[in-house]
N, C-alpha and C positions, 0 to 999 in steps of 0.2 A: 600194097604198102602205101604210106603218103607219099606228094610229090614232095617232102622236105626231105626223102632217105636219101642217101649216096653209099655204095660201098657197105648196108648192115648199119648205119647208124645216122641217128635224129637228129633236127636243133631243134632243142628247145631253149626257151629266153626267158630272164630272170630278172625280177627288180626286186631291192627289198622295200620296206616300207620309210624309209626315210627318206624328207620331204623337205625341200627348198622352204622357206616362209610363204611365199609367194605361189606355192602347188602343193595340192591336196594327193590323196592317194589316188582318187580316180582320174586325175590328170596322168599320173606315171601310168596308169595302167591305160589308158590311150596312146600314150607314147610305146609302152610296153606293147601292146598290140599290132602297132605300126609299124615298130620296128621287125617284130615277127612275121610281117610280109602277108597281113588280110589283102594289100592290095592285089593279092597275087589273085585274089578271087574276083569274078564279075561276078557283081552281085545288084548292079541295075536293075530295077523293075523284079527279083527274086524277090519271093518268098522266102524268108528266112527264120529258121523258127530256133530260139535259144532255150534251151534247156537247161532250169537250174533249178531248186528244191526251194518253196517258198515258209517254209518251215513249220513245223507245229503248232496249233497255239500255248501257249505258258514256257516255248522254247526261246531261247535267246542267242544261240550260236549259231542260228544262218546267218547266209550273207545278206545286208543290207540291200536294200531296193539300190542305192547309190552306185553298187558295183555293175547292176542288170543297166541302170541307163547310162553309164560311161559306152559300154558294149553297142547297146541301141544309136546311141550316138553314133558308132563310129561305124554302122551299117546301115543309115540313115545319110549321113553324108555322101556316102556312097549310092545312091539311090536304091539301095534294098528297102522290103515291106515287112521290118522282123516283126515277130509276136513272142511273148514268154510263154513256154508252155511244161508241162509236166504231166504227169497219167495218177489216175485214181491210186488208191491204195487197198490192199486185202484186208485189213485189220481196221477196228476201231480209231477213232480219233476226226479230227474235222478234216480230212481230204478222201473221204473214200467215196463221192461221190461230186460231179460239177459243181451243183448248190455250193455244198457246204467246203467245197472246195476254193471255187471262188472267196466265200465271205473268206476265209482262214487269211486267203492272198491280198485281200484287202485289210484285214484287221491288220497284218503284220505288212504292208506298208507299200504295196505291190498293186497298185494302181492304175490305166493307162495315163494320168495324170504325173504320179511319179517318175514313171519307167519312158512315161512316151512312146509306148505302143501298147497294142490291146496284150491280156492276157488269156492265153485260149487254152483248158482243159484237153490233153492230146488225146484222150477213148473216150471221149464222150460223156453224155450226163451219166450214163449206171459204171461205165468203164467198158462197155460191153463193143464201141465201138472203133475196133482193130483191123488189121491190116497180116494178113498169112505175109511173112518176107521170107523166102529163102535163105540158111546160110551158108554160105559157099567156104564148100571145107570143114562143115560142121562134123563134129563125132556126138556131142549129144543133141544135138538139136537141127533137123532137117527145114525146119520151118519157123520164124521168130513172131508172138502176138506184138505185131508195136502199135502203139495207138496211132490211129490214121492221120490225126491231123503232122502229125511227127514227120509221115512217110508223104504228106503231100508237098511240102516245104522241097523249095528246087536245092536251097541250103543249108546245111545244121549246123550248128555251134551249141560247146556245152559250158557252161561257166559254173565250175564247180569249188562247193566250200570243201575242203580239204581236210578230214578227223579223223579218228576213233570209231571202229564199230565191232558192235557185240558179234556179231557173226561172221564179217567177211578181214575180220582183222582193223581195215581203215575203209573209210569211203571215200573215193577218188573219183576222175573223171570214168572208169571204165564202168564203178557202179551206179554214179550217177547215168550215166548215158544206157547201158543195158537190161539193172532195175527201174530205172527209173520212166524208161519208154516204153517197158512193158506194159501193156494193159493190162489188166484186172487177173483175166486168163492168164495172159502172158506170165504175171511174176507169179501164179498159182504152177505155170510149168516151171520155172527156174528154181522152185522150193521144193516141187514134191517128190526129189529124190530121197530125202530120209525123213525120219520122223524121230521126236522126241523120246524118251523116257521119263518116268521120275522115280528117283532114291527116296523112298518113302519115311526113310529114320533119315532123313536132312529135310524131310518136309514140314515147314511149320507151319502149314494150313491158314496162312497170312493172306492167300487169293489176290496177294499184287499178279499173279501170271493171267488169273482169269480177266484182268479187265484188258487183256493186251489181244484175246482172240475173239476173232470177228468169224466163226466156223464151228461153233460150241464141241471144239475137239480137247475141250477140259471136261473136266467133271468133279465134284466137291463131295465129298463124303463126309456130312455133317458130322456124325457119331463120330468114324475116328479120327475125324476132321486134318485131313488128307487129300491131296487130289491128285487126281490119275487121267490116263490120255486114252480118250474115245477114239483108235486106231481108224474108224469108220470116220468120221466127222473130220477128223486134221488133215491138213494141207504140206505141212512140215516148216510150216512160214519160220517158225524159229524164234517166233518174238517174245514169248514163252520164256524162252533160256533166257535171252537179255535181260528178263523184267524180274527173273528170281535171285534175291539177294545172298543167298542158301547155297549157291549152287549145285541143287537138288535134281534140274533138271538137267540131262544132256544129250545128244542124238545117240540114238541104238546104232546107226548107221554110223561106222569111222570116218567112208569116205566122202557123208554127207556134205558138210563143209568144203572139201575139195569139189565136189562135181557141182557143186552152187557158184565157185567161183568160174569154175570151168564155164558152166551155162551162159552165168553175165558175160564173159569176154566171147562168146557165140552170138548172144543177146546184143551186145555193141558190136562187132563184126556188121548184123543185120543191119543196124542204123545206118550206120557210115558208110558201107562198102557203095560204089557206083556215083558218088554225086561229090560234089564240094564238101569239107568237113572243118573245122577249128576249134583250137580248145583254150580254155583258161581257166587257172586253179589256184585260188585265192588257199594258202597255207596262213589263217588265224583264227585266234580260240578254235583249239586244235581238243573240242570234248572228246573224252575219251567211247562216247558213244552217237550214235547219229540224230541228226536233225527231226528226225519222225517222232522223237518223243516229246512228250510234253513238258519236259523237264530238261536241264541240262547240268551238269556237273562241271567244276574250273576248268579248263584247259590245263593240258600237261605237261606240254613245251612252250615255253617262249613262239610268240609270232615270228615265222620268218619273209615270206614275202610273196609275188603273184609272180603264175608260170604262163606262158602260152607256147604253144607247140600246130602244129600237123597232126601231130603223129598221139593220140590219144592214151598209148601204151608210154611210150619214153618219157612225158607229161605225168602220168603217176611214177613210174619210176625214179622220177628225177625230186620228186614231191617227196617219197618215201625218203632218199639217200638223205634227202636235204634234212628231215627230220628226227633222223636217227643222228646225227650230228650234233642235234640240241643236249643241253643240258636237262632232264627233268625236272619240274621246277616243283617244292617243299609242298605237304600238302594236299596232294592232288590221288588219285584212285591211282595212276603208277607208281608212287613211292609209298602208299599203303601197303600193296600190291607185293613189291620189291622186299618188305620190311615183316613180311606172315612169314611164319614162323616153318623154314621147310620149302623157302622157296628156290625156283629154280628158275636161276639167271641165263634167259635166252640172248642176250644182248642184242634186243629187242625191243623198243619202246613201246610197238602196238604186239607185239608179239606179249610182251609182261604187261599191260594193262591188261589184254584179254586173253588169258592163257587158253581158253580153249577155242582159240580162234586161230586160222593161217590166211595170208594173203599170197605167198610165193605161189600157187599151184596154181591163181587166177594169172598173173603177168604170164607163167611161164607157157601156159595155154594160151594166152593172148599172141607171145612170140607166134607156139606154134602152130596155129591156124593165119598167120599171116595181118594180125589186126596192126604189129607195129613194129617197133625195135625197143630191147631192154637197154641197149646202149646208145648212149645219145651225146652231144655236145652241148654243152651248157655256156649261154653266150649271157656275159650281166647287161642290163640297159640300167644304167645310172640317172 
């Protein structure tokens, strides 16, 4: 457990975004951080490596470089040696390899100049370069690919943007931290419990899915102009589903989607378990899908505000409640969503933007391999 547990439950600490004239938001979130007890870390002369998602390019809802060097700041002072980091990706787009990894991090504003420390690729230039971790108390996973430089860091910190996601329900600090430190292999293990399908009379042969896989496990059948899943070639990455507007595709496997989430909170288990750990999860533009696209869609609540925690389970937990609270705001893919005709009211914000998504089965495996606490104390920092 972290050392912030007592008795079964967490503090996690809360600012919202409202701002003296005189202080910006990455001032609260220094204070925000401070008051959450980093000093409780020696973090002198560490290695420190923070982990956050430096966003797609053409996307607009990652976190700002501004949030990465409030962070850096404040483990800098302390004479830590942080670096930002993150692992390749399986699919298409500009982060599946170092090179083009880098440039992405720089076009979108991610600098050692901005951020004030380098930024270092955590598997290396192909992603190939990983690290076997044990996970202690795993059921599916005996062994986690994380990328090395992640595992060489004496301390980790994840500072996560807080949304919507097509697959795992929302992205929080557990899939930041456990997809996101997979290597290349790595998050090819955490996918390839199930595989796709497609509904062939809901397929409109439009081939937005095919430029989403990087594993030629599509295939397009010009004449009845149709496509179908090369069961040899796929990986089960899923991104497929997220990119078909038809909802034509969906996993053959039911309990796909749960044993993905189970994997990630195994996946993050590996990172954290044995060393120092800390978390912070900026909740705005809340898109209702993740960073890795090139695209993004409005936000669907209202901004609520920055979380930091110990305990990397209580920190989304607390992220979710907080969010289910909001009002949906007009407009958006949840009040589309809410408004089709036949729909079925989960009273769920991520749960009804992405109906065929769950997020409970990742927390609830989180508790039960011991990665955190679902209940937790919510302390405000004004």
């Amino acid at each position: 457990m972290n050392e912030n547990t007592e008795q079964g439950t967490s503090k996690v600490f809360f600012t919202d975004f409202r701002c003296r004239p005189d202080e910006g938001r990455t001032d609260k979130l220094k204070r925000l951080i401070k008051a959450a007890g980093i000093d409780q870390i020696d973090l002198d002369g560490k290695f420190v490596a923070i982990k956050m998602h430096f966003g797609e390019l053409g996307n607009m809802s990652f976190l700002r470089p501004n949030y990465a060097r409030a962070v850096v700041d404040m483990v800098k002072e302390r004479g830590g040696k942080p670096f930002l980091t993150d692992c390749n990706t399986m699919y298409p787009g500009s982060r599946k390899n170092a090179i083009e990894h880098l440039y992405c991090a720089w076009e979108n504003g991610f600098t050692p100049m901005t951020v004030g420390c380098p930024v270092i690729i955590g598997d290396g230039l192909k992603g190939t370069d990983d690290i076997a971790v044990p996970v202690v108390g795993g059921e599916y996973v005996k062994e986690a690919k994380i990328g090395r430089a992640v595992m060489d860091a004496d301390v980790f910190i994840s500072l996560t943007h807080f949304k919507g996601h097509e697959m795992a329900g929302f992205g929080g600090a557990i899939k930041n931290i456990g997809m996101g430190c997979g290597s290349r292999a790595g998050k090819t293990d955490q996918h390839c419990n199930g595989k796709p399908r497609i509904d062939a009379d809901k397929c409109r042969g439009c081939r937005r899915c095919l430029a989403e896989c990087a594993n030629n496990g599509l295939e397009f059948d010009a004449e009845r102009r149709k496509m179908s899943i090369n069961l040899d070639n796929c990986v089960g990455c899923g991104r497929c589903v997220g990119a078909c507007n038809f909802d034509a595709i969906s996993f053959r496997n039911d309990a796909a989607v749960k044993e993905l989430n189970c994997r990630m909170a195994e996946y993050t288990k590996a990172v954290v378990y044995g060393r120092p750990n800390f978390h912070v999860s900026v909740v705005c533009d809340v898109s209702p899908t993740c960073d890795c696209h090139s695209g993004n869609d409005v936000a669907i609540i209202p901004d609520v505000g920055m979380f930091a925690s110990f305990d990397p389970l209580a920190i989304d937990q607390a992220c979710v409640d907080a969010c289910l609270k909001q009002t949906p705001l007009p407009g958006t893919q949840l009040t589309e969503e809410m408004a089709r005709p036949g729909f079925c009211d989960h009273h769920d914000h991520f749960d009804n933007v992405n109906p065929n998504t769950e997020y409970k089965s990742c927390l609830a495996h989180a508790e039960k391999i011991g990665l955190g606490n679902r209940r937790y104390e919510l302390i405000k920092v004004k």
